[in-house]
N, C-alpha and C positions, 0 to 999 in steps of 0.2 A: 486552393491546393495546400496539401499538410507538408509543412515545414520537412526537412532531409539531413538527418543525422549522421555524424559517424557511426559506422557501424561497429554494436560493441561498447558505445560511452554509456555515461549514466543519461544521456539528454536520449538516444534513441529505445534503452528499454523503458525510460521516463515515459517518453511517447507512448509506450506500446500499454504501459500501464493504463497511461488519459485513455487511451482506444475502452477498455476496461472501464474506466469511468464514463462513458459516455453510453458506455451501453447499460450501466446501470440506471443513468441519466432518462434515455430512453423507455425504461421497464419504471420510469417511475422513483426510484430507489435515490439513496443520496448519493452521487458518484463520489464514488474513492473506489479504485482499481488497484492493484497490487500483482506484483510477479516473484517468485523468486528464482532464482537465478544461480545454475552452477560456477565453480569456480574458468568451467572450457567454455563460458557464456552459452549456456541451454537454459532455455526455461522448461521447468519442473513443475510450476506449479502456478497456477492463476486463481485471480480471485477479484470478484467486485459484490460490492454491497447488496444482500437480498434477502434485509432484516423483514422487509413487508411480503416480499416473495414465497419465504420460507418461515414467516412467523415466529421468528427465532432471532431475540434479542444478537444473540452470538455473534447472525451471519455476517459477520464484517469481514473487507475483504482480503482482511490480511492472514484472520484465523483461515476462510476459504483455500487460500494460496499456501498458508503453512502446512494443510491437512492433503492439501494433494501432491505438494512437494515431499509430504514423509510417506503417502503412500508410492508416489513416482519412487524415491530411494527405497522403500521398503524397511525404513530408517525412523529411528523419534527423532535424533537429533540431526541440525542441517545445516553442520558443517562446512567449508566449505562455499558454502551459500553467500548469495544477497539478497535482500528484501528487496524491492520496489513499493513506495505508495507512494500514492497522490497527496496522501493528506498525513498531516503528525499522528502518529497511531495515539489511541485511546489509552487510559490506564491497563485496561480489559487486556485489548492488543498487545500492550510494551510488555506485560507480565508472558504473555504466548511465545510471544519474541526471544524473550530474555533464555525465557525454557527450552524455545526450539535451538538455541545455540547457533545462532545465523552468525557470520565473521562481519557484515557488515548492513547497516542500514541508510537506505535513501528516501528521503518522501520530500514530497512537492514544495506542498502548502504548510505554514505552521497555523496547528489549530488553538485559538488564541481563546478558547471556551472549554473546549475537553479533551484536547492535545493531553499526554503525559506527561510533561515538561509543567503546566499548569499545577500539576499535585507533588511530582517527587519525578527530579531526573536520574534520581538514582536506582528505579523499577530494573533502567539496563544498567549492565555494567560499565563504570566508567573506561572502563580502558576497550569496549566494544567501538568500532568506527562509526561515527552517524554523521551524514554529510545530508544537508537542508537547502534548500532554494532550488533544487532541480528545476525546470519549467513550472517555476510557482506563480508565476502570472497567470499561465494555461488553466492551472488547475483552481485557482481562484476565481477564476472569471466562470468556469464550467458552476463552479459551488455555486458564486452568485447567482447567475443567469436562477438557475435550482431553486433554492431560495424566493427572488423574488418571482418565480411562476407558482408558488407554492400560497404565498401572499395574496396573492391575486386569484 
């Protein structure tokens, strides 16, 4: 049975992102899920990994989630906003990020290989919120499991 969150923290859209990782798990893909998130707690916008899916370096799932969060607002920038992922976004991602103007970010797991923190923490702004370790057991153990089926 899946764990029961307060409704509204960072642990239950955490959750809802893993759901998003696990379906990209499923398709194949490297799970990392992402949500972003109004300021009245709406999700606007989702996104999971379907670089293999979609043949397109790109599709990661935070650009995914940025791009239907600006079409949900009708908006480039996303204000206002939180990110959800599962995983350290990429240099790729933290640059999307930094441009969508999201007020805050959450992700799981720190990616300790091609995280953005690995090349230059300064991609986002310092004075943007970034709060780390969400359900990063969850989401680590999802990556593993990934990995080593991928191995075998």
């Amino acid at each position: 049975m899946k764990p029961s969150y307060p409704l509204f923290s960072h642990e239950y859209f955490m959750g809802k992102a893993l759901d998003l990782a696990q379906q990209a798990f499923e398709e194949g893909e490297v799970p990392v899920g992402a949500l972003v998130v109004t300021e009245n707690n709406k999700i606007i916008g989702k996104g999971y990994n379907q670089t293999e899916k979609l043949n397109d370096v790109t599709a990661h799932a935070e650009m995914l989630a940025i791009t239907a969060a600006a079409n949900a607002l009708d908006a480039k920038y996303l204000r206002d906003c939180r990110l959800y992922v599962t995983l350290e976004p990429c240099s790729m991602c933290a640059g999307a990020i930094a441009w969508s103007q999201v007020d805050e970010i959450i992700f799981a797991a720190s990616d300790l290989k091609r995280g953005y923190t690995q090349f230059s923490d300064r991609i986002i702004h310092a004075k943007k919120n970034i709060v780390s370790g969400i359900l990063s057991s969850e989401s680590e153990a999802l990556l593993k499991v990934f990995f080593q089926k991928l191995r075998t």
